[in-house]
Jmol script that loads the backbone (N, CA, C; Angstrom):
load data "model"
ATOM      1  N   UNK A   1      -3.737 -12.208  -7.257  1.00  0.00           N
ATOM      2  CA  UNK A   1      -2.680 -13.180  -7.312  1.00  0.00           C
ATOM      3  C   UNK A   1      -1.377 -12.471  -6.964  1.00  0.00           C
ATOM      4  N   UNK A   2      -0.629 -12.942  -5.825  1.00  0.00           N
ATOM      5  CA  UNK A   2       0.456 -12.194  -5.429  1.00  0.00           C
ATOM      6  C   UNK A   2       1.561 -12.776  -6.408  1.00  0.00           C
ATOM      7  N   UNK A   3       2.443 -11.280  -6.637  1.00  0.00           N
ATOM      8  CA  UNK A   3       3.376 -12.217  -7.845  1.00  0.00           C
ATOM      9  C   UNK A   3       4.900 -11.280  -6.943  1.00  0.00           C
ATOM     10  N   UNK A   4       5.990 -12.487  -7.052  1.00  0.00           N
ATOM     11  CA  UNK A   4       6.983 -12.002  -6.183  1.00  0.00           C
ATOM     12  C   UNK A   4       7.689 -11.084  -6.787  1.00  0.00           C
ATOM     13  N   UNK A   5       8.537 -10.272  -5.704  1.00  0.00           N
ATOM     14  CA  UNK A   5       8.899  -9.336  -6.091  1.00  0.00           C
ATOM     15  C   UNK A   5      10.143  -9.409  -4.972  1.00  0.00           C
ATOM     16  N   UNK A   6      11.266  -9.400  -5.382  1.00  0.00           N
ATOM     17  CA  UNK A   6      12.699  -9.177  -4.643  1.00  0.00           C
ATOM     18  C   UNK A   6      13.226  -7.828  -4.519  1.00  0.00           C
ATOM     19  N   UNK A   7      13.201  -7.275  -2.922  1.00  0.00           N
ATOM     20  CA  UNK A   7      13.910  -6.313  -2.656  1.00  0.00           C
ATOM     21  C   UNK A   7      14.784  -6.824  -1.766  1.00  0.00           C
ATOM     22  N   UNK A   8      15.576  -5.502  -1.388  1.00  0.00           N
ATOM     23  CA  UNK A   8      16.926  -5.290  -0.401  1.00  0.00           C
ATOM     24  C   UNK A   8      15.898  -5.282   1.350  1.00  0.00           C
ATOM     25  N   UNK A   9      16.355  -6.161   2.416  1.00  0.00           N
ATOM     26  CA  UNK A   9      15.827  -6.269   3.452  1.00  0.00           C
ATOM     27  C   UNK A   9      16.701  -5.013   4.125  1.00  0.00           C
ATOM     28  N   UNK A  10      16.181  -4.759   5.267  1.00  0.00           N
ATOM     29  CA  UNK A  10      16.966  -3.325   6.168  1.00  0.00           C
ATOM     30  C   UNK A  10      16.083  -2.489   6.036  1.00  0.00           C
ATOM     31  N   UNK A  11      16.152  -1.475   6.421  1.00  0.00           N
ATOM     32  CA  UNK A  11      15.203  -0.082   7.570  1.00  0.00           C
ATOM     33  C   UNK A  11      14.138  -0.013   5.822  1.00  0.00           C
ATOM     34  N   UNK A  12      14.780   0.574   4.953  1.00  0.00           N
ATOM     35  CA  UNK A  12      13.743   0.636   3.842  1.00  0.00           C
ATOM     36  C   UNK A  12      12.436  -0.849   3.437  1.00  0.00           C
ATOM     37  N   UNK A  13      12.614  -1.670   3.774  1.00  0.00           N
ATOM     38  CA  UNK A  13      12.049  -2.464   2.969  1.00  0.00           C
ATOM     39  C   UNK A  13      10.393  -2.421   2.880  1.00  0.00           C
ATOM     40  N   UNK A  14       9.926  -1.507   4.634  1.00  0.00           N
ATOM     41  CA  UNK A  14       8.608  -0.988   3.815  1.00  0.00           C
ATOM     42  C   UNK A  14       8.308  -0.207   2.436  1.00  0.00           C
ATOM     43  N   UNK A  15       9.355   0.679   2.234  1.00  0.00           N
ATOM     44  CA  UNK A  15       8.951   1.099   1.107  1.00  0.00           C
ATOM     45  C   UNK A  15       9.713   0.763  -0.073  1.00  0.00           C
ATOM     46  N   UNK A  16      10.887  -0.049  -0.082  1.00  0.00           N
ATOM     47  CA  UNK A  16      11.071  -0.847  -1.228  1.00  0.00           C
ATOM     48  C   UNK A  16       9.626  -1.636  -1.493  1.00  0.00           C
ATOM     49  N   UNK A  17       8.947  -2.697  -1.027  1.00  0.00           N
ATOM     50  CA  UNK A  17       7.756  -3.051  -1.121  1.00  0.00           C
ATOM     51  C   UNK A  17       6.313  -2.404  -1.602  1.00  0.00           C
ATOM     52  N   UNK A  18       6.296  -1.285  -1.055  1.00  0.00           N
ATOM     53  CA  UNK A  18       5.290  -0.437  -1.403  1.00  0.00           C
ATOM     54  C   UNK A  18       5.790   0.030  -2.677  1.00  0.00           C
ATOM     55  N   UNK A  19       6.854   0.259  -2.930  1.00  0.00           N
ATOM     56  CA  UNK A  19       7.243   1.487  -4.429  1.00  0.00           C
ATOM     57  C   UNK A  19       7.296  -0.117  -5.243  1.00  0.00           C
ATOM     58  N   UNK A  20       7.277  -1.082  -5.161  1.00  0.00           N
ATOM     59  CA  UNK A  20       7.262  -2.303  -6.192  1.00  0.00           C
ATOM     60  C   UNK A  20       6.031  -2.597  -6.471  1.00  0.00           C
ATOM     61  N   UNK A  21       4.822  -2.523  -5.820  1.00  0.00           N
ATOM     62  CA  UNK A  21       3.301  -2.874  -5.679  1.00  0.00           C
ATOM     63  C   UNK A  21       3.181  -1.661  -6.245  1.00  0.00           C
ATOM     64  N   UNK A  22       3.464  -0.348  -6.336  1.00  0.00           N
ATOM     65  CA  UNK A  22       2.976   0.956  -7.019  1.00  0.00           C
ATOM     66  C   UNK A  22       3.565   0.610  -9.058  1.00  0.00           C
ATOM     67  N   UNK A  23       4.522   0.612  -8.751  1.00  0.00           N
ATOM     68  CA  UNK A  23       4.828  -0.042 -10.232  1.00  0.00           C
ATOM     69  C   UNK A  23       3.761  -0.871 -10.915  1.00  0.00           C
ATOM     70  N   UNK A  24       2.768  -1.741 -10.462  1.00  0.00           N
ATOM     71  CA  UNK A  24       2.177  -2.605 -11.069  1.00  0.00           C
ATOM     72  C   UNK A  24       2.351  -4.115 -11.921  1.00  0.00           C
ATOM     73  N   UNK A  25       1.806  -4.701 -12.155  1.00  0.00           N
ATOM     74  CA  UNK A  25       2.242  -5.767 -12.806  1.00  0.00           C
ATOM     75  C   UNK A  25       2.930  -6.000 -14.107  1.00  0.00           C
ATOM     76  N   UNK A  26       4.323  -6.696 -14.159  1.00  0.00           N
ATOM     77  CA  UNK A  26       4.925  -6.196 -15.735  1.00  0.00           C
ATOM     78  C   UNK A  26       5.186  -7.618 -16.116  1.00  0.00           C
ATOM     79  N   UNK A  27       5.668  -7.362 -17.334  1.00  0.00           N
ATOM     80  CA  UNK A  27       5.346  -8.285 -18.239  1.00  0.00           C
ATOM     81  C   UNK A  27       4.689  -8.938 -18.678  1.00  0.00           C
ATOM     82  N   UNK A  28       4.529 -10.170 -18.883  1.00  0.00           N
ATOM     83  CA  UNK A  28       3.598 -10.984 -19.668  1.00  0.00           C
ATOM     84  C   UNK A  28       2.238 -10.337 -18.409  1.00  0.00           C
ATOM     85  N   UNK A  29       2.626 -10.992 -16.837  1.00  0.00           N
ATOM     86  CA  UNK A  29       1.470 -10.822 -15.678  1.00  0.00           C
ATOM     87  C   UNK A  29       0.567  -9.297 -15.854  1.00  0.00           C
ATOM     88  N   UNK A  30       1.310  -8.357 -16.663  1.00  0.00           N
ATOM     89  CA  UNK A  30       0.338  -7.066 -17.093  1.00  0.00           C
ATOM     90  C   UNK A  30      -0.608  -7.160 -17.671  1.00  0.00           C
ATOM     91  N   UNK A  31      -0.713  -8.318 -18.511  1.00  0.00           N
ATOM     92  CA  UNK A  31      -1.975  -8.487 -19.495  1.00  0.00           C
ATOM     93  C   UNK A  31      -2.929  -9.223 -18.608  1.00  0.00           C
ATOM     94  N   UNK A  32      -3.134 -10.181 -17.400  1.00  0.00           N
ATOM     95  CA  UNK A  32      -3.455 -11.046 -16.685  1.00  0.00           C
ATOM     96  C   UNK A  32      -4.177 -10.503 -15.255  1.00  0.00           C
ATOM     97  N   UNK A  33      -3.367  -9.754 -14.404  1.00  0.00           N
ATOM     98  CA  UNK A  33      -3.330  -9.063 -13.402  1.00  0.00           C
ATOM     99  C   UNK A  33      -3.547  -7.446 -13.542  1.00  0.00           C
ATOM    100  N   UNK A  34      -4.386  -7.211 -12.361  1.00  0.00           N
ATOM    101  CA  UNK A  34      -4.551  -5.668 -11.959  1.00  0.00           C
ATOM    102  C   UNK A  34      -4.172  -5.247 -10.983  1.00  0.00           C
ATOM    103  N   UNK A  35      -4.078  -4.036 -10.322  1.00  0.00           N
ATOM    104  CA  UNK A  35      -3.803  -4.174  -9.332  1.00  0.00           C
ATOM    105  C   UNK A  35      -4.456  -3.055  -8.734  1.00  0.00           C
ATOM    106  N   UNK A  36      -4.867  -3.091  -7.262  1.00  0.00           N
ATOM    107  CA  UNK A  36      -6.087  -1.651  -6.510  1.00  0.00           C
ATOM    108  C   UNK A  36      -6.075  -0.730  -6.318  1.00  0.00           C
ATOM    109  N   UNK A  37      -4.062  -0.472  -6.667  1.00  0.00           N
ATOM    110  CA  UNK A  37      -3.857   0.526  -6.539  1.00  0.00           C
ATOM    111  C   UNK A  37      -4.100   1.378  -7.854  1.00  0.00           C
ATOM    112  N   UNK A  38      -4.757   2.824  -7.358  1.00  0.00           N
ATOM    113  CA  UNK A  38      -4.683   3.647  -8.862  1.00  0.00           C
ATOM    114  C   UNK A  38      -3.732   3.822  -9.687  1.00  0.00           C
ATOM    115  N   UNK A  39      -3.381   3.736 -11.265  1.00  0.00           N
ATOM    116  CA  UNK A  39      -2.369   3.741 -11.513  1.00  0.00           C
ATOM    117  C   UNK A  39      -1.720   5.500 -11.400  1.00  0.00           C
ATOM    118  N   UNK A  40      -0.673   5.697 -11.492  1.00  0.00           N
ATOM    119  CA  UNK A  40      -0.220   7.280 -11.572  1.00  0.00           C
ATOM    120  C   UNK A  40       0.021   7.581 -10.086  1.00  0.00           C
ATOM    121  N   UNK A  41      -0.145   6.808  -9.202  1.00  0.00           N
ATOM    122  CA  UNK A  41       0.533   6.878  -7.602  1.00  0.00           C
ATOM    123  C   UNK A  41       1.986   6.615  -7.702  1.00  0.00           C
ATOM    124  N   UNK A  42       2.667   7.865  -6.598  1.00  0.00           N
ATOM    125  CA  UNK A  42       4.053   7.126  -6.360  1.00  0.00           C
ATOM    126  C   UNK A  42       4.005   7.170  -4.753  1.00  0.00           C
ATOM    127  N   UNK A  43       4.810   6.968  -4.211  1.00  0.00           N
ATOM    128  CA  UNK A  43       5.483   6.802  -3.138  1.00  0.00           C
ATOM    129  C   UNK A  43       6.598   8.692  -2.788  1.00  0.00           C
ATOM    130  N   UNK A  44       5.969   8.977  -1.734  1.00  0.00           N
ATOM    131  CA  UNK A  44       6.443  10.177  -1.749  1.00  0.00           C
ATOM    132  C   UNK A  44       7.623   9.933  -0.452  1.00  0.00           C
ATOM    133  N   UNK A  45       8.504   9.943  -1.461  1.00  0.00           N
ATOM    134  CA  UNK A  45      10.026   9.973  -0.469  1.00  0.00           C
ATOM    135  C   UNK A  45       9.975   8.341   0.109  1.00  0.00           C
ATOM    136  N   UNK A  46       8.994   8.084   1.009  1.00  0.00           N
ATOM    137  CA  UNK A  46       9.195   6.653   1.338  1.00  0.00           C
ATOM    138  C   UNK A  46       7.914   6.375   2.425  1.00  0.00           C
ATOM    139  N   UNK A  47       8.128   5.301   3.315  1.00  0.00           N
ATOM    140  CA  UNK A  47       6.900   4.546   4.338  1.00  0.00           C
ATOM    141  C   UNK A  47       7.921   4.554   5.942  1.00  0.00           C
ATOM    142  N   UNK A  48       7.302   5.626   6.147  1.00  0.00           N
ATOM    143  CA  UNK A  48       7.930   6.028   7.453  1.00  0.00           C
ATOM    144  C   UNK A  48       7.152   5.245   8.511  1.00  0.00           C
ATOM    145  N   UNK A  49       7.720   4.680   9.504  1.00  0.00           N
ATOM    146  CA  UNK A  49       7.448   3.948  10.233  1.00  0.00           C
ATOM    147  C   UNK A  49       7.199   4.363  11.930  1.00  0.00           C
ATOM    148  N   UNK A  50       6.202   4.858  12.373  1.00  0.00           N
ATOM    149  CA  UNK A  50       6.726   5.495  13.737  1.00  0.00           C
ATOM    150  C   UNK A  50       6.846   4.053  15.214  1.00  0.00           C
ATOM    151  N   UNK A  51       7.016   5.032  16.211  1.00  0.00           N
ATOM    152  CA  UNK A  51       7.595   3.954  17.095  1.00  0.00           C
ATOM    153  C   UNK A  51       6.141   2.924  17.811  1.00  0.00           C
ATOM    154  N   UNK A  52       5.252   3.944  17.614  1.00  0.00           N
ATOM    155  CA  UNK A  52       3.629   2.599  17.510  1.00  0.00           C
ATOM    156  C   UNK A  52       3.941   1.665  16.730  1.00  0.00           C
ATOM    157  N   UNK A  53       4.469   1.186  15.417  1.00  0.00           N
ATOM    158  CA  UNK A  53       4.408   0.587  14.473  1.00  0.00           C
ATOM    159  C   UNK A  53       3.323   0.421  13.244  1.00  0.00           C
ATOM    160  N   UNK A  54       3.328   1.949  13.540  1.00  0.00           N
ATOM    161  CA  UNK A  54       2.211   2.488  12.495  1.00  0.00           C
ATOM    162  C   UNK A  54       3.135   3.267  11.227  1.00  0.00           C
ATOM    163  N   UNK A  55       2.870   2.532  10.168  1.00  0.00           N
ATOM    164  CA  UNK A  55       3.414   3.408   8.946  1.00  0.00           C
ATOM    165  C   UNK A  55       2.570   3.488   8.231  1.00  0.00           C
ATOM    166  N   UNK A  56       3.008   5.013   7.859  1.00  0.00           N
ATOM    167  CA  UNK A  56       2.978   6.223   6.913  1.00  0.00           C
ATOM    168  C   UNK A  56       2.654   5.899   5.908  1.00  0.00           C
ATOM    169  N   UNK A  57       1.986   5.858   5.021  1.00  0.00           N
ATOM    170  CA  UNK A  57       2.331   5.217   3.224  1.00  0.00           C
ATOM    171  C   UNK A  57       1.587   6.251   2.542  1.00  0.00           C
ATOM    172  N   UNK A  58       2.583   7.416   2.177  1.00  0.00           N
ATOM    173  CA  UNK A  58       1.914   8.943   1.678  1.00  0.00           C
ATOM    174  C   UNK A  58       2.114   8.789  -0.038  1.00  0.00           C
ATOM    175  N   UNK A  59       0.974   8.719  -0.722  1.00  0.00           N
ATOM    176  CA  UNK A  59       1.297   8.533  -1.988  1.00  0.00           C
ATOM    177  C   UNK A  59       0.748   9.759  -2.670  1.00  0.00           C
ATOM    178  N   UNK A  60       1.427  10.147  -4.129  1.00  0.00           N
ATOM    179  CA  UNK A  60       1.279  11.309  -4.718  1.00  0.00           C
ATOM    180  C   UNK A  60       0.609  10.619  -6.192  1.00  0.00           C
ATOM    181  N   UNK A  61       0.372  12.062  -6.717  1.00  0.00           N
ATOM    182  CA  UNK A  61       0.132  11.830  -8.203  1.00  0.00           C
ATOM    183  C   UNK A  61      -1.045  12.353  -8.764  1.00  0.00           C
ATOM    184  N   UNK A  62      -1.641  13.007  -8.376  1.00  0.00           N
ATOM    185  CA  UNK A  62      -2.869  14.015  -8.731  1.00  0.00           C
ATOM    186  C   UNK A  62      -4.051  13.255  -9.326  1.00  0.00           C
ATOM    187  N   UNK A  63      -4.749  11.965  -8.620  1.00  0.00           N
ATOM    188  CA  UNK A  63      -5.405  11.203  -8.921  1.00  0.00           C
ATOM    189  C   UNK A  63      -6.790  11.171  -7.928  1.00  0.00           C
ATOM    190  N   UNK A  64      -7.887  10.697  -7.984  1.00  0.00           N
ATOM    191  CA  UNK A  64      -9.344  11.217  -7.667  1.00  0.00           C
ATOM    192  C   UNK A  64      -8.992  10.043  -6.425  1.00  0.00           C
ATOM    193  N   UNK A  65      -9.056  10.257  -5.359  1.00  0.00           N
ATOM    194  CA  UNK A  65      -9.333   9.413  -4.346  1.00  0.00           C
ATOM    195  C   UNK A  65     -10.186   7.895  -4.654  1.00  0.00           C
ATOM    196  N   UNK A  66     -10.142   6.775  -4.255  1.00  0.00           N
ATOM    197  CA  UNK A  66     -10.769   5.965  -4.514  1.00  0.00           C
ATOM    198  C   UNK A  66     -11.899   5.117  -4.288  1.00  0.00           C
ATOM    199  N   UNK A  67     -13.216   5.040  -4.787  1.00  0.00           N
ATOM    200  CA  UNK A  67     -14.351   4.276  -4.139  1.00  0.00           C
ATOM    201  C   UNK A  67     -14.201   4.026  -3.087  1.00  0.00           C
ATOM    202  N   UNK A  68     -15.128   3.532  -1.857  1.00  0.00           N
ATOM    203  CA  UNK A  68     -14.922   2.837  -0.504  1.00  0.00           C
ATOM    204  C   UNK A  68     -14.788   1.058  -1.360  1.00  0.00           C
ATOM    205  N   UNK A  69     -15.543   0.570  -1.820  1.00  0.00           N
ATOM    206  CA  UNK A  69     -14.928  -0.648  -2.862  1.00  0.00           C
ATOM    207  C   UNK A  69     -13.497  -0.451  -2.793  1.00  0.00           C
ATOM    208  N   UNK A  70     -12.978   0.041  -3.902  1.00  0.00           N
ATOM    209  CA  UNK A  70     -12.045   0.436  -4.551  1.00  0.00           C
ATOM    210  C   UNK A  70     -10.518   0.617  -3.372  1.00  0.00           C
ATOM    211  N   UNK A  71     -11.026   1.826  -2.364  1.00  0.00           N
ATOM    212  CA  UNK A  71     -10.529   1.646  -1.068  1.00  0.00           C
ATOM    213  C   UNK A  71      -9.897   0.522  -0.433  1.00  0.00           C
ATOM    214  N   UNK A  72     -11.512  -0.393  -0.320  1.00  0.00           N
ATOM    215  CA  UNK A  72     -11.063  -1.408   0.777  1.00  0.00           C
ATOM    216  C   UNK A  72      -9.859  -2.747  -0.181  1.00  0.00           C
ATOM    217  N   UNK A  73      -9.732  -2.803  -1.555  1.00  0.00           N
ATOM    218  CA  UNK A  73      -9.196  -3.423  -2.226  1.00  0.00           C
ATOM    219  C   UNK A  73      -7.657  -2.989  -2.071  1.00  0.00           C
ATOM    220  N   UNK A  74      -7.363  -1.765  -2.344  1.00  0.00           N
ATOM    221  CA  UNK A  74      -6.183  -0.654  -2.268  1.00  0.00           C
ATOM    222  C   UNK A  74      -5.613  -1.034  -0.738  1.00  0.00           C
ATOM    223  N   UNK A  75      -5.895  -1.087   0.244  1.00  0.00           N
ATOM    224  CA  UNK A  75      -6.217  -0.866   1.629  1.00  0.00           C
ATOM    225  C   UNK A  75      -5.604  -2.741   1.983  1.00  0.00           C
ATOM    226  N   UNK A  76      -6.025  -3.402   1.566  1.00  0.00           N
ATOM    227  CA  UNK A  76      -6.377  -5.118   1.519  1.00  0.00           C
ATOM    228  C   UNK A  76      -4.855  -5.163   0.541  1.00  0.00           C
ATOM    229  N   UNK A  77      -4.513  -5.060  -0.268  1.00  0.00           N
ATOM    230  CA  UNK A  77      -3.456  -5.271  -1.096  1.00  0.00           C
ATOM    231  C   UNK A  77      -1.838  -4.635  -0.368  1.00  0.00           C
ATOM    232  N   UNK A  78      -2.036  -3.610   0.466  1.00  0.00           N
ATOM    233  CA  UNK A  78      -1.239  -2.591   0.674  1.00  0.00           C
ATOM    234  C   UNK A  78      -0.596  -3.716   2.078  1.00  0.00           C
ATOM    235  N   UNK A  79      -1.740  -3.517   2.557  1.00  0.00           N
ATOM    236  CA  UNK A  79      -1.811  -4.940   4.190  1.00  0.00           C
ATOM    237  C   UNK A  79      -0.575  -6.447   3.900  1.00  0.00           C
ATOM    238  N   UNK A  80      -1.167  -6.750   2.873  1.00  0.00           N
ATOM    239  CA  UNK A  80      -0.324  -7.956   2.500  1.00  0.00           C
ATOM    240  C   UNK A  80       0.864  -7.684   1.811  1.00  0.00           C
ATOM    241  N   UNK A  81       0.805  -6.697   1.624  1.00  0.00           N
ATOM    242  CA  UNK A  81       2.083  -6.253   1.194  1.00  0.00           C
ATOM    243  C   UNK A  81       3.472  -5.991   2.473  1.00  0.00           C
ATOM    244  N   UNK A  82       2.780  -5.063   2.707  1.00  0.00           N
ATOM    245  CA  UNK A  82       3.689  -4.676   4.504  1.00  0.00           C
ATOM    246  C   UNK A  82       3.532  -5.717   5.290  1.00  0.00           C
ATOM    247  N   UNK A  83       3.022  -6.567   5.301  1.00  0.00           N
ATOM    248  CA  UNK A  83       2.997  -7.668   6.274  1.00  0.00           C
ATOM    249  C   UNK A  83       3.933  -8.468   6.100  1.00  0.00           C
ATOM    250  N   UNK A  84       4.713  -8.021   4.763  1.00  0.00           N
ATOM    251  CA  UNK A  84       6.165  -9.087   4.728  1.00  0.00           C
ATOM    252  C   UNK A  84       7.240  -8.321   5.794  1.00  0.00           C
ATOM    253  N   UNK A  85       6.828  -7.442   6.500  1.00  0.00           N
ATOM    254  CA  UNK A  85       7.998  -6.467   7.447  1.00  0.00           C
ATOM    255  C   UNK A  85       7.285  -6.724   8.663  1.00  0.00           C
ATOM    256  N   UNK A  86       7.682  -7.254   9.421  1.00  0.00           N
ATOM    257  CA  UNK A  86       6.978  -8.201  10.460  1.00  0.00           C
ATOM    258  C   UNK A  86       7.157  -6.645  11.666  1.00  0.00           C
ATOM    259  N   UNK A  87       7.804  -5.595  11.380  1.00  0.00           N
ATOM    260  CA  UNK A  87       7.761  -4.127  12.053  1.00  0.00           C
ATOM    261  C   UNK A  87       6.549  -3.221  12.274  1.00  0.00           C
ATOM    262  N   UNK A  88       5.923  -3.599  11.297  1.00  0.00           N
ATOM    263  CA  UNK A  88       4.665  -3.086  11.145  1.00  0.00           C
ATOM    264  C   UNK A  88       3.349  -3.452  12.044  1.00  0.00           C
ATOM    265  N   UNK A  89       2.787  -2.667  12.700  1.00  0.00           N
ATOM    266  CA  UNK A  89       1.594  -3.366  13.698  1.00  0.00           C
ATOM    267  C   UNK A  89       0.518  -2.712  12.609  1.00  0.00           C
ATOM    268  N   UNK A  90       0.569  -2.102  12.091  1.00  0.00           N
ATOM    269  CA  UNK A  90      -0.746  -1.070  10.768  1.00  0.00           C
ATOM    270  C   UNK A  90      -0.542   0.184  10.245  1.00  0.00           C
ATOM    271  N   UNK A  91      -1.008   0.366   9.491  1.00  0.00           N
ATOM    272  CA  UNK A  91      -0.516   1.710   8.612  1.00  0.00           C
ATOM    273  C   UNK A  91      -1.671   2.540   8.118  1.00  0.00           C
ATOM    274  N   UNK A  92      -1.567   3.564   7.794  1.00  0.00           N
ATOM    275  CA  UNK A  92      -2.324   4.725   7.424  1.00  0.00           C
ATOM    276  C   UNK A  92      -2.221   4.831   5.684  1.00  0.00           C
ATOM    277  N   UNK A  93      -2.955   5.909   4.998  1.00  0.00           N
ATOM    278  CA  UNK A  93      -2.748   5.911   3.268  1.00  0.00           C
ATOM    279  C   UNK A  93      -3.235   7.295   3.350  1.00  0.00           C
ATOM    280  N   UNK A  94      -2.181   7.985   2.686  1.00  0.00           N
ATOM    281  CA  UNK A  94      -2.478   9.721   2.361  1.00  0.00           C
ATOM    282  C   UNK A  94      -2.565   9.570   0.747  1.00  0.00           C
ATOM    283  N   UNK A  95      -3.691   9.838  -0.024  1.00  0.00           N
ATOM    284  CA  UNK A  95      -3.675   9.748  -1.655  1.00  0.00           C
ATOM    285  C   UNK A  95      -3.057  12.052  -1.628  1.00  0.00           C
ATOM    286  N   UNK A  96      -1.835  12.885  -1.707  1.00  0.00           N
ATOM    287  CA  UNK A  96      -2.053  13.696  -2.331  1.00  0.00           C
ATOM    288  C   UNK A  96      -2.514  14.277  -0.820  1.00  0.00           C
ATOM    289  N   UNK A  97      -1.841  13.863   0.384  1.00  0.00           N
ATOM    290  CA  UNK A  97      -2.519  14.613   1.474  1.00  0.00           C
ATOM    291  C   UNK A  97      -3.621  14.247   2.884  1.00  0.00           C
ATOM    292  N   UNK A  98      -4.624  13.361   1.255  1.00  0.00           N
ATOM    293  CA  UNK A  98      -5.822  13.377   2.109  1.00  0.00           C
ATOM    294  C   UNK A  98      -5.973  11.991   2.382  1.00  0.00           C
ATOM    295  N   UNK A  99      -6.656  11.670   3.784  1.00  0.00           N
ATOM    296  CA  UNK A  99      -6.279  10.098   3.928  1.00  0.00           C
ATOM    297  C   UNK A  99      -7.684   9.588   3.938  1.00  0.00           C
ATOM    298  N   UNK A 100      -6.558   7.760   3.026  1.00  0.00           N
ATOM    299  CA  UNK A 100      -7.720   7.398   2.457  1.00  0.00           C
ATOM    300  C   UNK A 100      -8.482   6.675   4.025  1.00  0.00           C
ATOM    301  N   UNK A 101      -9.941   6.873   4.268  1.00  0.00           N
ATOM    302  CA  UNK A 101     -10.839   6.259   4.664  1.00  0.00           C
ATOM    303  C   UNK A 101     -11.751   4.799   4.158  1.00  0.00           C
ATOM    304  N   UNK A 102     -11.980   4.272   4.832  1.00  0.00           N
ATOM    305  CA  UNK A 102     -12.829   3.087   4.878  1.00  0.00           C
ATOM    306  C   UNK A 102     -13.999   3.486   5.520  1.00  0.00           C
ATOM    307  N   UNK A 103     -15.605   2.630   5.363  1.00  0.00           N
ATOM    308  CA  UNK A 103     -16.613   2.576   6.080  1.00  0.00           C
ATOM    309  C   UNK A 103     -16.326   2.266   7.349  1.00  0.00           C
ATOM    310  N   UNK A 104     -17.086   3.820   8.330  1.00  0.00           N
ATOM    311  CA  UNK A 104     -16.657   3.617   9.833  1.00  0.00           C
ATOM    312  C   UNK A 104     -15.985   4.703  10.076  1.00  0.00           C
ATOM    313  N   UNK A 105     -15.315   5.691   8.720  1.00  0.00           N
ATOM    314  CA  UNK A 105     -14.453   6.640   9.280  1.00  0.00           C
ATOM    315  C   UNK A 105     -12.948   5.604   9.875  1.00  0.00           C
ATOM    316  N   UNK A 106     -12.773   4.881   9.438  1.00  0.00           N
ATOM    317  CA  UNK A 106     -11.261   4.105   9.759  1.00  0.00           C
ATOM    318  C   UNK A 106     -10.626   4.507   8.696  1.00  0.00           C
ATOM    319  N   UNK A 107      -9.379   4.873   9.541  1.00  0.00           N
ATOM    320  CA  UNK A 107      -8.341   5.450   8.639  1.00  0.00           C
ATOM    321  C   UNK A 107      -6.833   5.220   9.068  1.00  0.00           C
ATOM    322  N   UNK A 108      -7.052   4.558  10.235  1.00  0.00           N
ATOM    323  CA  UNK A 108      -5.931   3.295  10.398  1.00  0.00           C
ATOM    324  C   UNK A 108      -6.023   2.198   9.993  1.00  0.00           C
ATOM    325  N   UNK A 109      -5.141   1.267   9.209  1.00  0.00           N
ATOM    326  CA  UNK A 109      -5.162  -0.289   9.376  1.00  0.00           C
ATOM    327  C   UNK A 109      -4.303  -1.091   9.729  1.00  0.00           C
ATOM    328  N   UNK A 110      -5.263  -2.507  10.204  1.00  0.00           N
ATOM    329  CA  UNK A 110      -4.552  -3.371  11.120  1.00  0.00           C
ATOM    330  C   UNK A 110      -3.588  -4.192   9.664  1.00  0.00           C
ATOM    331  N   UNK A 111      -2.317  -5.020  10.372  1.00  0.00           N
ATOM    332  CA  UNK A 111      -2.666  -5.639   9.203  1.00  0.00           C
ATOM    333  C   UNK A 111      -2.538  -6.542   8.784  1.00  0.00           C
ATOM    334  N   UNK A 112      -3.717  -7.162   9.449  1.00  0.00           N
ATOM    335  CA  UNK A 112      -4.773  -8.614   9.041  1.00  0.00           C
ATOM    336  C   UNK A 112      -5.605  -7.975   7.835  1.00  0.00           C
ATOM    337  N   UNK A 113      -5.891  -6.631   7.529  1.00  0.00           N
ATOM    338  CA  UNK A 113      -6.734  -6.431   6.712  1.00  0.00           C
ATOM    339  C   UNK A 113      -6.837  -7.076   5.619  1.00  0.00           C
ATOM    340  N   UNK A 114      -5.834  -7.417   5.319  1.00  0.00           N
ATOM    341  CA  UNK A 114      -5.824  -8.399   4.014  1.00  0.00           C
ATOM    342  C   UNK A 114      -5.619  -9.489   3.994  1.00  0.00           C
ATOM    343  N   UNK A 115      -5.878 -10.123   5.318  1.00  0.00           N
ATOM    344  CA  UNK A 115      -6.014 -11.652   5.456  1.00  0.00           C
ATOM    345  C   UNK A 115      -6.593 -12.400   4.823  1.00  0.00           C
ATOM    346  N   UNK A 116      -6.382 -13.321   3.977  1.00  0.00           N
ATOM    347  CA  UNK A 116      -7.373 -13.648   3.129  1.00  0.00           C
ATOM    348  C   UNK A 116      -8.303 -14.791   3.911  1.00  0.00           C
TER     349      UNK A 116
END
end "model"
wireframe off; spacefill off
backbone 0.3
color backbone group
C-alpha cells in the first residue's frame, strides 16, 4: 500500500524519495505496513543519476543481501518509487557495494518493474 510522502522537487528528488521509502512506515501505518526494503539501509550520500537515465541507488548498513523473493519485492517497491521522477529510464541497487541481482543475472532495472 503506497502511503504518501512529500518531498522538495529539483535535481535531488530521486533521493529525497528513496531516503523516505528507507525510513519505513511511521506511525499508526508502522503497525499495518512493511516494507522490502531491509530495515538498517541508508542511502549513501544520495541516487546519482547518469546521462543514460540510469540511477545509482547505493545503500549502506552492514545487512545480509536479500532473497531473490525478497529482491524482486525491494527491486518492485524501489521502481515505483523513482517512477515519480519521470528522469529516470532504470536504476541499479548496491546493498554495501555489492549489487543486488534478480533471476537472469539482471542487475539493471526498467522501471515498469513495479508496474502493478
Amino acid at each position: 500500500m503506497p502511503e504518501p510522502v512529500y518531498v522538495p522537487r529539483g535535481d535531488q528528488l530521486g533521493s529525497s524519495l528513496v531516503d523516505a521509502l528507507l525510513k519505513g512506515p511511521f506511525g499508526r501505518l508502522a503497525q499495518v505496513q512493511r516494507s522490502a526494503v531491509p530495515p538498517g539501509l541508508e542511502l549513501d550520500l544520495s541516487v546519482s543519476l547518469g546521462d543514460d537515465g540510469i540511477g545509482e541507488v547505493n545503500l549502506i548498513g552492514g545487512v545480509s543481501m536479500p532473497t531473490e523473493e525478497d529482491a524482486e519485492l525491494m527491486v518492485a517497491q524501489i521502481a515505483r518509487t523513482l517512477s515519480q521522477d519521470s528522469t529516470y529510464a532504470g536504476f541499479r541497487i548496491t546493498i554495501d557495494g555489492e549489487p543486488v541481482t534478480l533471476p537472469g543475472g539482471l542487475t539493471t532495472f526498467p522501471m515498469d518493474r513495479g508496474a502493478a
